[in-house]
C-alpha positions in Angstrom: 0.0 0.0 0.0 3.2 2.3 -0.6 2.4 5.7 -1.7 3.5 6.6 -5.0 4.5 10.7 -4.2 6.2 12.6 -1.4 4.2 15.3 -0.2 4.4 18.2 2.8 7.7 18.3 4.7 8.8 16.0 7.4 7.3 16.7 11.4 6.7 14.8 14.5 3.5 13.0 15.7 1.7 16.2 16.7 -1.5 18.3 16.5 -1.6 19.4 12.6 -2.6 22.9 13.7 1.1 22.9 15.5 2.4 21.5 11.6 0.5 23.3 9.5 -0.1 26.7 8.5 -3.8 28.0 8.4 -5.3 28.8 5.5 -5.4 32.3 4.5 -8.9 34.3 4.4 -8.1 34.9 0.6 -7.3 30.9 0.3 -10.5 30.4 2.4 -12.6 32.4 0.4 -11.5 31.0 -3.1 -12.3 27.4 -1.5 -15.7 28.3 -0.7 -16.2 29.9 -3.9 -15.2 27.2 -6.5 -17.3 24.7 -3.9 -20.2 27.5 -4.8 -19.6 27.8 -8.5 -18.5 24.2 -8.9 -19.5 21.9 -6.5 -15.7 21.3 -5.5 -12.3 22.7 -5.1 -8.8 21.1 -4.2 -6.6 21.5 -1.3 -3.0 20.7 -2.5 0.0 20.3 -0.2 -2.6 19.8 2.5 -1.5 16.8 4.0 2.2 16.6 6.1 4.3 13.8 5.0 4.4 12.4 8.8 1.1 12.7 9.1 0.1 10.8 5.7 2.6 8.0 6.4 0.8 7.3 9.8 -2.0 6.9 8.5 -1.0 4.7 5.6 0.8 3.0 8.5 -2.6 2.6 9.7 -4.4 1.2 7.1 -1.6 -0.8 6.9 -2.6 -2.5 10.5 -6.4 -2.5 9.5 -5.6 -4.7 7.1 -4.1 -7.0 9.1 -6.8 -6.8 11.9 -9.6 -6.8 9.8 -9.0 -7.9 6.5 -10.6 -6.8 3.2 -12.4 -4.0 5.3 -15.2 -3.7 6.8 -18.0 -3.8 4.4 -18.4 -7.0 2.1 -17.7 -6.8 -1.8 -20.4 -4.9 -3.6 -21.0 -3.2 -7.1 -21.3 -0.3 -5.6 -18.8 -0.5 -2.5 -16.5 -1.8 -4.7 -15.2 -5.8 -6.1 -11.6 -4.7 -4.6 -12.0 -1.7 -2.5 -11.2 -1.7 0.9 -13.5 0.6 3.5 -12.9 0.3 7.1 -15.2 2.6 9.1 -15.8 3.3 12.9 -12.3 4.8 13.0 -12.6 6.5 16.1 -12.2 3.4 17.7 -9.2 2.8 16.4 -5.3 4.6 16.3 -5.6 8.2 17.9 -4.5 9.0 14.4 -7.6 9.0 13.4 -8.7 11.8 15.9 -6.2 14.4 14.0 -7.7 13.6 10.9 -11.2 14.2 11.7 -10.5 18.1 12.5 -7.6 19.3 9.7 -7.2 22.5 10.4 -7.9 23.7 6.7 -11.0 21.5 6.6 -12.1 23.2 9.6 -11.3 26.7 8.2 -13.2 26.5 5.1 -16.2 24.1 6.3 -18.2 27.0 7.9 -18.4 28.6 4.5 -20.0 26.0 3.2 -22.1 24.2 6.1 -22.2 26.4 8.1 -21.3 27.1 11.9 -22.5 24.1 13.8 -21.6 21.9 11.4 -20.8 17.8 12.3 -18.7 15.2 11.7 -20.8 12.8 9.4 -19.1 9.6 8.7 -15.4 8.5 8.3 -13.8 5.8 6.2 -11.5 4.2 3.7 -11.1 3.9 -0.1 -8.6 1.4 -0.5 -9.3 0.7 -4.6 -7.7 -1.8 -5.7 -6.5 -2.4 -9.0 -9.0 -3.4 -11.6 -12.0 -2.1 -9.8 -14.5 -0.4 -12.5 -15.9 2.8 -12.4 -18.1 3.6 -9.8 -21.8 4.7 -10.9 -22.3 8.3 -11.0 -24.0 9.6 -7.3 -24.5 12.0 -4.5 -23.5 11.9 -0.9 -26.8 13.3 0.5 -29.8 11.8 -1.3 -30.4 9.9 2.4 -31.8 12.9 3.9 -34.6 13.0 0.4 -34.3 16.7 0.7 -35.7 18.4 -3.1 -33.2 20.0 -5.0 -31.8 22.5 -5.3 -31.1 22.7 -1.7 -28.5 24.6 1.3 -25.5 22.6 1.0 -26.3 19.7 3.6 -23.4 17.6 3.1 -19.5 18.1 2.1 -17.3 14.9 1.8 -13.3 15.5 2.0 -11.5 13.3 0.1 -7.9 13.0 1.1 -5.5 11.4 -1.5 -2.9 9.7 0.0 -1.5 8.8 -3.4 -2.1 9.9 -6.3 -5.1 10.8 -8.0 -4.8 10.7 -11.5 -7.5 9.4 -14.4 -4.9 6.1 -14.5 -5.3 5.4 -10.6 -9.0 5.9 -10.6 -9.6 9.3 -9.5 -12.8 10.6 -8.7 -14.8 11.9 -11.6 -17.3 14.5 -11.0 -19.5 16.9 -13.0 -19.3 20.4 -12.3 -22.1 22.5 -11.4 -24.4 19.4 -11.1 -24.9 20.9 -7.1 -27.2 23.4 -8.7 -28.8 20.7 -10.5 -32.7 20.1 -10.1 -33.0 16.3 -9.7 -30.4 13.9 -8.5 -28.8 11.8 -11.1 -30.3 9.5 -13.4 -28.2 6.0 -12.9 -29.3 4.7 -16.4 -28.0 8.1 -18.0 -24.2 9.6 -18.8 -22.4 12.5 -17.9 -19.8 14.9 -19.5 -17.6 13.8 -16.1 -13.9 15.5 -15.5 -11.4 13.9 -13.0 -10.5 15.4 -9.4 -6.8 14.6 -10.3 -4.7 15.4 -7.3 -1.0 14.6 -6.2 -0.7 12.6 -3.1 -1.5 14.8 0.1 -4.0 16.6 -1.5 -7.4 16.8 -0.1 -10.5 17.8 -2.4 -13.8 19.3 -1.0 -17.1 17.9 -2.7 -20.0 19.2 -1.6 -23.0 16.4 -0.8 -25.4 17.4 -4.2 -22.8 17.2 -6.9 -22.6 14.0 -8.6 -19.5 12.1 -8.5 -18.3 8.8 -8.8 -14.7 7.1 -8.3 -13.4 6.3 -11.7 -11.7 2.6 -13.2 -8.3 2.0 -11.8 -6.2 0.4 -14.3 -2.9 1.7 -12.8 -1.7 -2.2 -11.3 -1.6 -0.3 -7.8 -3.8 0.6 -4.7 -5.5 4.0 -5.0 -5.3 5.1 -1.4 -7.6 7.3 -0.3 -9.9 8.7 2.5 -13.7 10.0 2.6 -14.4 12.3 5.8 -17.7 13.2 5.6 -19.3 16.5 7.3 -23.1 17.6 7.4 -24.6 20.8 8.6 -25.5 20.4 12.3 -29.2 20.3 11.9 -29.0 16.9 10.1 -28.6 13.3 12.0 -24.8 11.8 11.2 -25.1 8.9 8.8 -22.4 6.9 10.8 -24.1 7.0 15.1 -20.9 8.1 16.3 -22.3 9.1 19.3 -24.2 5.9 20.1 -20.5 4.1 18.7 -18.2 5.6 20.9 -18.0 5.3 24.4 -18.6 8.3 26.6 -15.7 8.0 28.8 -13.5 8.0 25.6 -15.2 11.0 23.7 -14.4 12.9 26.6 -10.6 12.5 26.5 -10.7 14.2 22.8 -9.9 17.4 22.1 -13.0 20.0 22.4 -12.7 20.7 18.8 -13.3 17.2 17.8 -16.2 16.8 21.0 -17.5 20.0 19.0 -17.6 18.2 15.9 -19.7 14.7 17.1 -22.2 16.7 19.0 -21.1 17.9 22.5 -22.2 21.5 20.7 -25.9 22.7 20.3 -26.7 24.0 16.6 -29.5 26.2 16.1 -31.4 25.1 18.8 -30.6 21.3 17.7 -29.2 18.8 20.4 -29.1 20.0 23.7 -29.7 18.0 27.2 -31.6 19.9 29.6 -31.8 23.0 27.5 -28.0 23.4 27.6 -24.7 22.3 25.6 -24.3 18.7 25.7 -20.7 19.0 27.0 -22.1 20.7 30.6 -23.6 16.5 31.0 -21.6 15.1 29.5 -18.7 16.2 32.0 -20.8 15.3 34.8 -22.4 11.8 33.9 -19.0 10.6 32.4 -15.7 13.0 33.8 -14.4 11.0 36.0 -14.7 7.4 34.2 -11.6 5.4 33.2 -11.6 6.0 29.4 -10.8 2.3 28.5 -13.4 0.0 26.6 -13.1 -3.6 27.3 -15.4 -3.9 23.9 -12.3 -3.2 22.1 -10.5 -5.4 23.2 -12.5 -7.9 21.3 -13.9 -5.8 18.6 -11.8 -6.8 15.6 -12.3 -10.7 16.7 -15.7 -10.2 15.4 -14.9 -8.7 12.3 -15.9 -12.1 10.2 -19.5 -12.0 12.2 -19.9 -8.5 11.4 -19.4 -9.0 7.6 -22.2 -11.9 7.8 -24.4 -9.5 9.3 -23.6 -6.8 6.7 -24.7 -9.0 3.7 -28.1 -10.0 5.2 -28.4 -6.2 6.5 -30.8 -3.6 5.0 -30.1 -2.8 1.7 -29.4 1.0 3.0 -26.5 -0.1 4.7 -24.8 0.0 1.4 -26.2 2.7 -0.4 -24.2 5.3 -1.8 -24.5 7.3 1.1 -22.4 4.9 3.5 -19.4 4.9 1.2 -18.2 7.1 -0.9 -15.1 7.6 -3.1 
């Protein structure tokens, strides 16, 4: 799973806002805007080479605890992709990339404040896998379109994304569309081609799909998936991770899963979530015993996926 391009500059294992620079507002601003115009724009150099080879490191030991991913073989998931989820529970890696600081910077443009940490996963694609079908990432919540942007999915490239590889193909301005996409028709489609440590922004309505890889290598990738706060998080990331553990992440992160109210939108007893959260589950030892034995059951939980409801492995639950 060796990347195929060097990317950022070498740094330690440590917070990315101590590695990175922020964004500018000019840089910020342009971001939002092409996401506006064209339904996407593309972070490049957004990734620290450290901090891209931990987590390749990672998916490196996922695939040895819990082989093939998490999700069985699918023509949409993919024939030979591999999409581990519920990554929270796993390295603390995993917590760093859920709040990039650029991500967070430009998110509030186009979510707005309040936003939420959606759903995280791989995509692993392996060599030979076809093109995926041409979708959105926010036809769950059956909102009419045209719509406020609901959903935006960051797609981190971890090698590189180029129309050999696989990389995703979407059609711009189809965000503004009126009707979400026909999956009998064809679209004029360009690539998101990216170097390695790139990160592209796609916002939940335009239509998209991963393209063939014919490249003889992995296409490594990431989708971290955000949603304005008002809407439910397709992966229960609350309900998935244990209370004593969510409260030894950072507040930004907390922010992100719900410990925030938004608009009026998930409070306990009128108030932030974090105010009970501190006293029902501060002073608890943050270990899980569950997972200690979680990736045992990975086999089990792949049985249970195939006879699972069919939305389990709609487009929304993994994306490109």
């Amino acid at each position: 799973m060796a990347a195929t391009a060097e990317c950022g500059s070498l740094s330690p294992s440590v917070p990315m806002s101590d590695i990175m620079r922020e964004l500018t507002p000019d840089e910020v601003t342009a971001h939002a805007a092409n996401v506006a115009r064209d339904g996407f724009s593309i972070m490049t150099d957004a990734i620290d080479a450290r901090f891209a080879d931990e987590i390749r490191d990672e998916l490196e030991r996922l695939q040895r605890v819990r082989p093939g991913g998490d999700i069985p073989p699918g023509p949409f998931t993919g024939q030979v992709t591999r999409r581990w989820f519920d990554l929270l529970n796993d390295a603390d890696v995993w917590q760093r990339v859920a709040v990039h600081p650029w991500i967070m910077q430009v998110l509030p443009h186009v979510l707005g404040e309040g936003f939420l940490l959606s759903t995280m996963g791989s995509a692993v694609i392996g060599d030979g896998e076809p093109a995926q079908p041409i979708h959105v990432d926010d036809s769950v919540y059956a909102f009419p379109r045209p719509h406020p942007n609901l959903v935006c999915n960051t797609m981190w490239a971890l090698s590189d994304f180029t129309e050999e590889t696989g990389a995703t193909r979407v059609v711009p301005g189809s965000h503004l569309w009126a009707r979400d996409p026909d999956p009998m028709a064809t679209y004029a489609t360009v690539p998101l081609a990216m170097p390695a440590c790139s990160i592209a922004l796609v916002v939940g309505s335009c239509y998209h799909g991963a393209g063939l890889n014919r490249s003889g290598r992995d296409r490594i990738g990431l989708t971290i998936n955000y949603c304005n706060g008002s809407m439910r998080q397709q992966e229960n990331l609350m309900l998935g991770i244990h209370p004593a553990r969510m409260m030894t992440f950072d507040r930004e992160l907390q922010d992100i899963l719900g410990f925030k109210v938004c608009k009026g939108a998930g409070h306990i007893f009128a108030q932030d979530p974090r105010i009970e959260m501190t006293r029902h589950y501060g002073g608890l030892e943050a270990r899980d015993a569950y997972l200690e034995m979680r990736d045992a059951v990975h086999y089990e939980r792949l049985a249970g996926s195939q006879a699972g409801p069919e939305s389990t492995r709609s487009s929304d639950g993994a994306k490109d």
